[in-house]
C-alpha positions as CSV (number, residue, x, y, z in Angstrom):
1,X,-111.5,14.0,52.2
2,X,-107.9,13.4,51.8
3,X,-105.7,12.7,54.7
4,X,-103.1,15.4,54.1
5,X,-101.4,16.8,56.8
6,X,-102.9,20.7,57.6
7,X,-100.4,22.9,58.4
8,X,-103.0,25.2,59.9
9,X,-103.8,22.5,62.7
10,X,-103.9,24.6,66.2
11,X,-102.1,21.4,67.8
12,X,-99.7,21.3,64.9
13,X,-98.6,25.1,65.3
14,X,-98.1,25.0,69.7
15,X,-95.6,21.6,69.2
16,X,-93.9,23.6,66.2
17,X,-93.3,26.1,68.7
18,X,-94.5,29.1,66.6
19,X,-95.3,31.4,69.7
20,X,-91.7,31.0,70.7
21,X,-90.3,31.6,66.9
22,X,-92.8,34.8,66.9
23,X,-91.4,35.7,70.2
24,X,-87.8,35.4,69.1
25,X,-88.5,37.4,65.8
26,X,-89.7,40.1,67.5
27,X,-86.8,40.1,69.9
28,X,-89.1,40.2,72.5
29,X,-87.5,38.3,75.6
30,X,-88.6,38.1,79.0
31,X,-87.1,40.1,81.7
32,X,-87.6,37.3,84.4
33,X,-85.1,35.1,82.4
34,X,-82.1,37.6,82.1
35,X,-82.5,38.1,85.8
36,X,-83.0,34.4,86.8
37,X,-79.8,33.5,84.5
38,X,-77.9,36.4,86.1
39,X,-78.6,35.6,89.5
40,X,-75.7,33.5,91.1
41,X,-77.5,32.6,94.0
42,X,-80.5,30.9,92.1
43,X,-78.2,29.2,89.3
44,X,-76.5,27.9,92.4
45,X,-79.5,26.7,94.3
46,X,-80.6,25.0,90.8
47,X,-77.2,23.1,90.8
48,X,-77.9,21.9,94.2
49,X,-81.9,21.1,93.1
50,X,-80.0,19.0,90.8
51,X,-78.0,17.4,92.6
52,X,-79.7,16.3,95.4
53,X,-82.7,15.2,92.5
54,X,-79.8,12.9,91.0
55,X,-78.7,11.2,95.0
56,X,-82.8,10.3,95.0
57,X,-82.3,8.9,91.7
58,X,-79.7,6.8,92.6
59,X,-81.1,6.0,96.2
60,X,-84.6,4.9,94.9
61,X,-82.4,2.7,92.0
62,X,-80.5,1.1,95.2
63,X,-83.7,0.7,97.1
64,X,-85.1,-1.2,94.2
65,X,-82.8,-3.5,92.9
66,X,-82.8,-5.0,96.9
67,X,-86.2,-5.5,96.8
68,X,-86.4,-6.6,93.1
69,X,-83.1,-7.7,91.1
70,X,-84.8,-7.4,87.8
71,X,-86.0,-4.0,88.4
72,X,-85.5,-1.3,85.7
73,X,-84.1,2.0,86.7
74,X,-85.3,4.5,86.9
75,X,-84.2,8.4,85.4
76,X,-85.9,11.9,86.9
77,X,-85.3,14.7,84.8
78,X,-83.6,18.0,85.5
79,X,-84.7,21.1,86.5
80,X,-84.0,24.1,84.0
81,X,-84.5,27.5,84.2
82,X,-87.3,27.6,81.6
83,X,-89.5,25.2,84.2
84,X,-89.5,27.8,86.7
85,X,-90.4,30.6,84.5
86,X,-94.8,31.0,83.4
């Protein structure tokens, strides 16, 4: 057997993203999205999810750096609207 790369691979197809591509093609959207985007009290509590996740960050890399000068800091990632949405 060769080692050429199958396209058909199920693993290959979910990281392309071909479920999301076939979604957008068939203009098929999700109606939890539009709602979550136009909601300005949720985009504003996301802001503040952020915000207070970034003072942690920065707390923990304080808190470290006492204890251990060498220590690496460290980075938590941001919430976005896709996370909260199944």
């Amino acid at each position: 057997m060769s080692n050429k790369k199958s396209y058909m691979n199920k693993s290959n197809i979910l990281n392309e993203g071909f479920f999301d591509k076939l979604r957008k093609i068939l203009g098929l959207s999700s109606k939890q999205e539009k709602i979550l985007k136009k909601s300005k009290k949720f985009t504003d509590g996301l802001k503040n999810l952020n915000k207070t996740v970034s003072e942690l960050e920065g707390e923990l890399n304080r808190r470290f750096k006492e204890l251990d000068p060498k220590h690496k800091s460290i980075t938590l990632s941001k919430y976005k609207l896709s996370d909260f949405i199944k």
